[in-house]
C-alpha positions, 0 to 999 in steps of 0.5 A: 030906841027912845031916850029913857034916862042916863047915868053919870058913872065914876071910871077910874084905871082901878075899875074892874071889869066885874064892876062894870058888868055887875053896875051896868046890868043894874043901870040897864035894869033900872031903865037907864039905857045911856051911860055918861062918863066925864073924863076929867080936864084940867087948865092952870087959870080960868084964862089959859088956852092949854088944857091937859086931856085925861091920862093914857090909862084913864083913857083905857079905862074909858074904853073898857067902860064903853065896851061893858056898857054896849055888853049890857045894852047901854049906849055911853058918852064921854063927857069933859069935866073941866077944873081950873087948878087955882080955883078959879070960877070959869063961867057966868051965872044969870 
């Protein structure tokens, strides 16, 4: 299968099975064929080395996710998504 396009898609504990299913047929039936969820990190300053990882229920979501999307013929991916909790800029841009 040859890359046609992804889509980042919002999973929280909350998301429903029926929304799974009902978004993911529309992905894959707007050409998409990857689906990329990011799983939220967090870290106190731009300079600590301990990340707190996504939340055991998030992580089940992530999981039923997954399985919706494989269902409607996606592949999926998680992504991190790191936020500094002070807001702290944490990268160099050239």
């Amino acid at each position: 299968m040859s890359l046609r396009g992804m889509w980042y898609f919002g999973v929280t504990p909350a998301t429903t099975d029926d929304v799974l299913k009902k978004d993911f047929e529309r992905i894959a039936g707007a050409g998409f064929n990857t689906v990329l969820f990011a799983g939220i990190v967090e870290q106190d300053t731009a300079g600590s080395l301990k990340v707190s990882p996504p939340s055991p229920e998030l992580l089940d979501a992530f999981k039923r996710a997954a399985s919706a999307a494989k269902n409607a013929g996606l592949d999926s991916a998680l992504t991190a998504f790191l936020i500094v909790k002070d807001g702290a800029w944490r990268g160099t841009i050239m």
